[in-house]
N, C-alpha and C positions, 0 to 999 in steps of 0.2 A: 510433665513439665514442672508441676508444682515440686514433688520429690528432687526434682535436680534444682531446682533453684534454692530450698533449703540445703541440701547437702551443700553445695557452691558456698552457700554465707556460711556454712558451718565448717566449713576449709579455710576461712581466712585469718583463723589465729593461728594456725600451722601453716604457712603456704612457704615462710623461710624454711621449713624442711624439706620440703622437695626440692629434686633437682632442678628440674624448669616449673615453671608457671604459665600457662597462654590465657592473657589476656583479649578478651572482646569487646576492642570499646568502638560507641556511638559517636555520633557528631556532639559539637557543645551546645547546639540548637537541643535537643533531644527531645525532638517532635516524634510523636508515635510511630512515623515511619524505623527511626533510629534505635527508639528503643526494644522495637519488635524483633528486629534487626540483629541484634548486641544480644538479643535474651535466645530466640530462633537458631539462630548461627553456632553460639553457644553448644548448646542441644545436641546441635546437629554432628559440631565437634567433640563434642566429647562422647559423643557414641562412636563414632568413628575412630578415635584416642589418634589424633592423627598429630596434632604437634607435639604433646605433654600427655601427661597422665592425669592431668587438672585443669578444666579450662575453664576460668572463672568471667561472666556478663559482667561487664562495667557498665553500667547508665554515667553519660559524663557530665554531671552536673554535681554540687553539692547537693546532701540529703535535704538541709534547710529552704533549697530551691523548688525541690519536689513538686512540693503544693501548687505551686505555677502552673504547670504541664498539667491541666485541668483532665485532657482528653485520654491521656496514659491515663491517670491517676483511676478516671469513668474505669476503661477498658478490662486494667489490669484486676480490676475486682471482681469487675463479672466473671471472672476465672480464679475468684478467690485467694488473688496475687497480693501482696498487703505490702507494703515499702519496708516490710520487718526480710520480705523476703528478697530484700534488692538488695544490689551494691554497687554503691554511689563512688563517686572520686574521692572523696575524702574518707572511704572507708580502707583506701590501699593506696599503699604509696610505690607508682612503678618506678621511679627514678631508685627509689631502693635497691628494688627487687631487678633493675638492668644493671646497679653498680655492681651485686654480687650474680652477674651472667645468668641469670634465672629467669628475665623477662623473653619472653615469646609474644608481640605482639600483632591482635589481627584486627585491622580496621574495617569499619560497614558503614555507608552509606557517609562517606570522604575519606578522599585518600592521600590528603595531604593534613599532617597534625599543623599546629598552631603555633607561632613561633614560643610560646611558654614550653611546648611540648617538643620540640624542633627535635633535643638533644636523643628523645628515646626511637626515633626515624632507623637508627642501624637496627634496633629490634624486631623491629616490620617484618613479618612473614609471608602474610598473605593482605587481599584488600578487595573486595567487594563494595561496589559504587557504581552509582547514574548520574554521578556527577562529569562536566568537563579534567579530563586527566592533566593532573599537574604534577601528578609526581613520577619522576623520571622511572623511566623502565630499568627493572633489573631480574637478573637471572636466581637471584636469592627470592625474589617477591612474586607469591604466585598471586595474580593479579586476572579480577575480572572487573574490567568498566567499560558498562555500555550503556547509550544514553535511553534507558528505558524511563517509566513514568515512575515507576518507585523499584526503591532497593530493595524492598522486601518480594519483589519479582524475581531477582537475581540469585537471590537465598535460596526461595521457594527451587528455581528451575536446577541448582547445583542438590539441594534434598531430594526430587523427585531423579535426578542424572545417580543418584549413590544411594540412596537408604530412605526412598520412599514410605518403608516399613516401619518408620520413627512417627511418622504423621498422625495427630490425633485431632479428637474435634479442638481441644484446646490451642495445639500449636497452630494449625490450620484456620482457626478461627483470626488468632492474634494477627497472622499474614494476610486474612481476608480485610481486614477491616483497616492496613496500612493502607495497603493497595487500595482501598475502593477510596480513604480518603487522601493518597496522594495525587490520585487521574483527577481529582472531582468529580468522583463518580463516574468516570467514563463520558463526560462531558463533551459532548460533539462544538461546541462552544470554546470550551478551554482547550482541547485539544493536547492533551497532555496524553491521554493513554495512548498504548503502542498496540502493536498484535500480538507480541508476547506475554503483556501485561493482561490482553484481554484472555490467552490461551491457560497461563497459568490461573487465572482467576475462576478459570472454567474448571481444571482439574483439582484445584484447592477445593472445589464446593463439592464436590463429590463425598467430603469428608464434612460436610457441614448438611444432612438433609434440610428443605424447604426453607435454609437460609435466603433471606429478601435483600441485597443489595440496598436498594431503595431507602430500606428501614433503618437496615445497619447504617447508613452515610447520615442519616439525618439525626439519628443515636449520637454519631464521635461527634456531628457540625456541632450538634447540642453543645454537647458538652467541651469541645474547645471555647465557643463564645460564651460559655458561663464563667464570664468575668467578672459581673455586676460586684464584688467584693475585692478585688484587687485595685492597689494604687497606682496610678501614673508608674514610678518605676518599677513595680512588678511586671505592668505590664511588657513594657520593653523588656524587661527579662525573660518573658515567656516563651518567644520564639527569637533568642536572641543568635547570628552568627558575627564573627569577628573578625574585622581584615585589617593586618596590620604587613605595611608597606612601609621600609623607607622611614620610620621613624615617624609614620601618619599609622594613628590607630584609629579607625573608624568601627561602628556598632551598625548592621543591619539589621535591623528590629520589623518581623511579620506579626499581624494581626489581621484574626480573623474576619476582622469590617473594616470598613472604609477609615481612609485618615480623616477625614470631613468629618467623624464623628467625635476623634481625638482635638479635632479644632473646634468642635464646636462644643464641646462639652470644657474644655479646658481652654478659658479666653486668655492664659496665662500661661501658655504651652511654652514659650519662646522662654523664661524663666525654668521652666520645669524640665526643658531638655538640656538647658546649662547646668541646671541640680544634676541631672544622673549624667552629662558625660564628665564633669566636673569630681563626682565620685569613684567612677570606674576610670579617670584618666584617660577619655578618649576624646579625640579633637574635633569631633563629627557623630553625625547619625544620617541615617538612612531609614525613614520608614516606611514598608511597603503593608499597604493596604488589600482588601479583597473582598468582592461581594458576590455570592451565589444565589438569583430566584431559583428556587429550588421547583416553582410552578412552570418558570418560562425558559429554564436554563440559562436566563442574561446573566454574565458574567460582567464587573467591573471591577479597576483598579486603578489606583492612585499611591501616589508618594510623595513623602516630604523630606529636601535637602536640609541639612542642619550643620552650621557650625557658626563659631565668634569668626573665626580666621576669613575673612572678607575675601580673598584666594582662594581658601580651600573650597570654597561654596561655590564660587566662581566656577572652580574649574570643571568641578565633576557636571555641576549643572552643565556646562557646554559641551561637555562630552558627552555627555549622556542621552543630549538630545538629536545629537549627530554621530552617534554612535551606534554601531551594529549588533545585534540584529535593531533595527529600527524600532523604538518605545513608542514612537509617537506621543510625543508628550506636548500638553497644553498647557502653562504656564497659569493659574488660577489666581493667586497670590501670591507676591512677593516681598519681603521686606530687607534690611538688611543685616540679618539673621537666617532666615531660612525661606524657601520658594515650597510651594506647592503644585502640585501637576495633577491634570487628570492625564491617566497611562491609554492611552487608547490601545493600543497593541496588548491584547489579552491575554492572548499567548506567554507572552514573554514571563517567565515565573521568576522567584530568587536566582534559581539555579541559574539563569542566565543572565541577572544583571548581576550578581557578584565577582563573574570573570569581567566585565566590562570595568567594575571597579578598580579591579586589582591590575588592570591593564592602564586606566590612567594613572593610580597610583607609583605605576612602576615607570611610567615615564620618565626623563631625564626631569623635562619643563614644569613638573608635576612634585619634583622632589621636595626638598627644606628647603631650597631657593629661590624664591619668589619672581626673582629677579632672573631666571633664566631663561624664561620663553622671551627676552626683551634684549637677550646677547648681553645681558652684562655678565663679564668675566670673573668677579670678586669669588674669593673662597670662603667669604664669613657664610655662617648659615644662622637663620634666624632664634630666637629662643621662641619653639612654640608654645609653651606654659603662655595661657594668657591674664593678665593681673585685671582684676576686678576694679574700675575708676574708684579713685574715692570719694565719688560723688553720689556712689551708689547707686550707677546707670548699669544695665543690662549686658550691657557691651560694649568694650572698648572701643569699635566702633559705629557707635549709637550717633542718629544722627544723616549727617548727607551724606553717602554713600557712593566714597570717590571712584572712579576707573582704576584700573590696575597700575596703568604708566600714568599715577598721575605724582604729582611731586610730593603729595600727602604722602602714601604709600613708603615712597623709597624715607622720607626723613625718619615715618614710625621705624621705616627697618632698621637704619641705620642705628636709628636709636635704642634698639630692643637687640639689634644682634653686636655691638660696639658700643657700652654705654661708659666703658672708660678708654675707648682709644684714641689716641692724641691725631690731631687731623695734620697731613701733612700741610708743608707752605704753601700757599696759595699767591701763585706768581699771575699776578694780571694781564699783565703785557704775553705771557706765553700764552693763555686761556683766550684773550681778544685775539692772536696772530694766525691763532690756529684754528678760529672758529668757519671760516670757510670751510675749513678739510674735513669736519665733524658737525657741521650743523644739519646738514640736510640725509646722515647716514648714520647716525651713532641709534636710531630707533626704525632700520629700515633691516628688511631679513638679505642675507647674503645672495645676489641676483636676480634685485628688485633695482630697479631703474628708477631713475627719476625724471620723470617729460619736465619739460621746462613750463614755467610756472605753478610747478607744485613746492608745497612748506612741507616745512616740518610738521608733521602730524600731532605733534604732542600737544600744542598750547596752541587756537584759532588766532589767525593774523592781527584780530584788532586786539587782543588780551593786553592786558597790562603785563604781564611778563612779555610779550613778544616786542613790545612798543619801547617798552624802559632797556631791552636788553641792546634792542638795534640805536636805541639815541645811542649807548655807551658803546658802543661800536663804532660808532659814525664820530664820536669825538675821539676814541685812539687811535681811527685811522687818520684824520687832521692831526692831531700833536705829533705825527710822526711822519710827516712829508713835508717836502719845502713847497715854498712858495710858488714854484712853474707847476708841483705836482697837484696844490690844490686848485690851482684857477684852470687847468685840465680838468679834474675832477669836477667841478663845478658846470664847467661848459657842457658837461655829457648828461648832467644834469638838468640842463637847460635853465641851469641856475640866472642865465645872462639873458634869458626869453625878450624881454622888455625892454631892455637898454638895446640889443641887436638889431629890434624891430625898429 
C-alpha cells in the first residue's frame, strides 16, 4: 500500500501523458470512512488495471484542510502514510484532465458529485456507496449502492469477490478501523451495522491477528475528539458536507460531542455561525452532534438549525420535525436565529437526515420564494445575500420575531427583492369593491372552505389593522349608495333598535 501510494504521487507531474487517467475520489466530508475508501479502492484498481493504466486516490479536501481530519491523520501514520504521500484536490486539476478526454472517474462513499463538481458527472465510470441513491441509473456506470453501515464494507466485499490476494495487514487494517468506526462499534444502541458489515469485519481480521475491536474504536474515537486546538470554524470544517438546492447553500457540519457543548463553551455561537456561513457564502447550517458511553453504550444526539433568513429556519425546522424517518426532536432553545433540539431518534445518522434536507429544499414552497406556500403568484425572487444593519445588530432580523404571513415579512421582501420598482396605481375604489371577493380567500389553500363566522386568519378581529380597514370599508360602501340604500342598510343593522321600540 505504501509503494502504490508513492508511485501514484509520483505520476502526477506526468499524468497529461497518458491516455486516460482514473481517478478515485472521496466524499467532501473526508471522514476516514472516505478516505479509506479512495486510498483501498484505488489499490484495488489498479491491480486489477481495470479502467486506466493509472489510477490515482484523490482525498477531496484541500491539503491545507488535512490537519482537520484529526482521525485520518492518527490512522494513516500508524501505517507510516505521511500527507507527503497523499493527493489532495488541489494537487490535480480534473476539469483539465476531462477537457482533454483523459478523466475516468470513480466515486466511494457518494454517488452524487456536488454541483461545483456537477460538469465532470459524464466521467463517472463506476460508484461505490451506502448512501441513499441519487444518481440516476445508467448503463455506462458500474454502480454498487447498498445501504450497508460503511462504504469501506462494500470495497472490502467487491476485494474479497476478485483479488482477495492484494489484502495485507495494512490495507486490511485501514478497512478494519472505517468499518468499526462507522457501525459505532457495532453498537446494538446505534444500530447502524448490518450482517454484511458484521461478516466482512469477521473475514478482514483474519488478516489482522489478535486485533481488539474494542481497542481499535476507542484509538480513532480518541483521536477524532482531539479537537482541544482547533477553532470554531475549523471545527465545522472537520466533518463538513454540502447541500446546495435551488440556490440555498446549506453546510451540514458533524461533531464528535454533543452541540450542548459547542453552546456552552461558545455564549457567542449565534455570531460565530454568521462568521463562517458569511465566509463560505452559505445561507444556513446544520449541526449534528453525538455522544457514545463507551461503558453503557448510551448513545445521544442533538442539533442545531441556523440561519439569518427567518424562513429558511422556519422551514427546515418544521420539516424536520414532521418529517420521515421520524428525529423525534425536542425543541431545547430557540431564538430568532437558530433552534436547538435534543434528537431522540438515535438511529437516525447524517446519512439520513441529508436526504430529508434536500427533499425540503427542493420543494416548490421551499424555493427563493418565500411567498409561495401562501399562493402568492408574483415572479420576483428575493435577494438572499443578507446585509448586515447598520447598527451592528446580529441579524437583520434581531429582535420580535414576526410569523411568516405577517405584513413585516412581505414589506422586507418586497423591499429586498424590488428595491427600485415603481408600484403600480393604486385605485381605491377598485381595492374597497372588491374586497368581499378576496378578503376571506387570498390566504386560504385551494379547497378549504370557509364555515360561517370564521376571518381572515391573518390579522385577529379586534387588531387595529382589522378595525381601521373595516371603518374604511363601511365609509365607501355609504358614499356609494343612495339614500333608500342606506336606511335599508341600517335597518339590517338594527341601526333603528330604539326609535322602533
Amino acid at each position: 500500500m505504501e509503494n502504490f501510494l508513492k508511485q501514484s504521487k509520483a505520476n502526477l507531474p506526468q499524468i497529461q501523458s497518458y491516455d486516460s487517467v482514473c481517478v478515485i475520489l472521496g466524499n467532501e466530508s473526508c471522514d476516514l470512512d472516505s478516505a479509506v475508501c479512495a486510498l483501498v479502492f484505488a489499490f484495488f484498481l489498479e491491480h486489477e488495471k481495470k479502467f486506466s493504466s493509472v489510477h490515482l486516490p484523490v482525498l477531496n479536501i484541500a491539503k491545507e484542510d488535512y490537519c482537520l481530519k484529526t482521525e485520518v491523520v492518527y490512522f494513516l501514520k500508524r501505517f507510516n502514510i505521511s500527507s507527503d504521500h497523499l493527493i489532495f484536490r488541489d494537487d490535480v486539476c480534473l476539469n483539465s484532465l476531462k477537457e482533454s478526454g483523459k478523466l475516468k472517474l470513480v466515486l466511494v462513499d457518494h454517488n452524487v458529485l456536488s454541483n461545483a463538481d456537477s460538469s465532470l458527472d459524464s466521467s463517472v465510470v463506476q460508484i461505490v456507496d451506502h448512501h441513499k441513491q441519487e444518481h440516476p441509473f445508467s448503463e455506462m456506470v458500474d454502480m454498487l449502492i447498498e445501504p450497508v453501515g460503511s462504504c469501506s464494507t462494500l470495497v472490502a466485499s467487491l476485494i474479497f469477490e476478485s483479488a482477495p490476494e492484494i489484502l495485507d495487514v495494512v490495507s486490511a487494517s485501514l478497512l478494519l478501523g472505517a468499518i468499526v468506526v462507522d457501525v459505532a462499534n457495532f453498537s446494538r444502541t446505534a444500530k447502524r451495522a448490518t450482517a454484511k458489515d458484521e461478516q466482512i469485519f469477521r473475514k478482514l481480521s483474519q488478516y489482522v491477528p489478535n486485533i481488539s475491536k474494542d481497542i481499535l474504536y476507542k484509538e480513532l474515537q480518541c483521536a477524532k475528539e482531539d479537537v482541544g486546538d482547533l477553532k470554531f470554524e475549523q471545527l465545522c470544517q472537520k466533518d463538513k458536507k454540502i447541500l446546495e438546492v435551488g440556490g440555498i447553500k446549506l453546510a451540514i457540519c458533524g461533531f464528535p460531542f454533543l452541540c450542548s457543548t459547542l453552546l456552552a463553551k461558545y455564549p457567542d455561537i449565534t455570531t460565530k455561525l454568521q462568521d463562517f456561513c458569511n465566509n463560505s457564502g452559505y445561507q444556513g447550517a446544520v449541526l449534528m452532534g453525538i455522544s457514545i458511553n463507551h461503558e453503557t453504550d448510551e448513545v445521544k444526539r442533538d442539533l442545531v438549525i441556523y440561519s439569518r433568513l427567518a424562513w429558511l429556519k422556519t422551514r427546515i425546522c418544521r420539516d424536520l420535525e414532521k418529517g420521515e424517518p421520524n428525529l423525534d426532536l425536542h425543541a431545547i432553545k430557540s431564538n430568532a436565529e437558530y433552534v436547538y433540539y435534543n434528537q431522540g431518534n438515535i438511529t437516525a445518522t447524517r446519512k439520513a437526515v441529508l436526504p430529508m434536507l434536500k427533499v425540503i429544499l427542493s420543494k416548490p414552497e421551499s424555493s427563493n420564494n418565500i411567498f409561495s406556500h401562501r399562493g402568492d403568484r408574483r415572479a420576483s425572487v428575493p435577494n438572499l445575500q443578507d446585509e448586515s444593519p447598520e447598527d451592528g445588530s446580529s441579524a437583520s432580523n434581531s429582535g420580535i420575531d414576526t410569523p411568516t404571513n405577517s405584513c413585516v415579512d412581505g414589506e422586507e421582501e418586497d423591499r429586498r427583492s424590488s428595491p427600485v420598482a415603481k408600484l403600480s396605481e393604486f385605485n381605491t375604489g377598485a381595492v374597497f369593491a372588491n374586497i368581499e371577493s378576496t378578503k376571506y380567500v387570498l390566504f386560504r389553500r385551494p379547497g378549504d372552505d370557509l364555515h360561517a363566522g370564521e376571518r381572515d386568519p391573518l390579522t385577529p378581529e379586534n387588531s387595529f389593522a382589522e378595525s381601521h380597514f373595516d371603518q374604511s370599508y363601511k365609509k365607501f360602501v355609504l358614499n356609494h349608495m343612495d339614500s333608500d340604500a342606506i336606511e335599508k342598510k341600517l335597518r339590517q343593522e338594527n341601526f333603528f333598535r330604539e326609535a322602533d321600540e
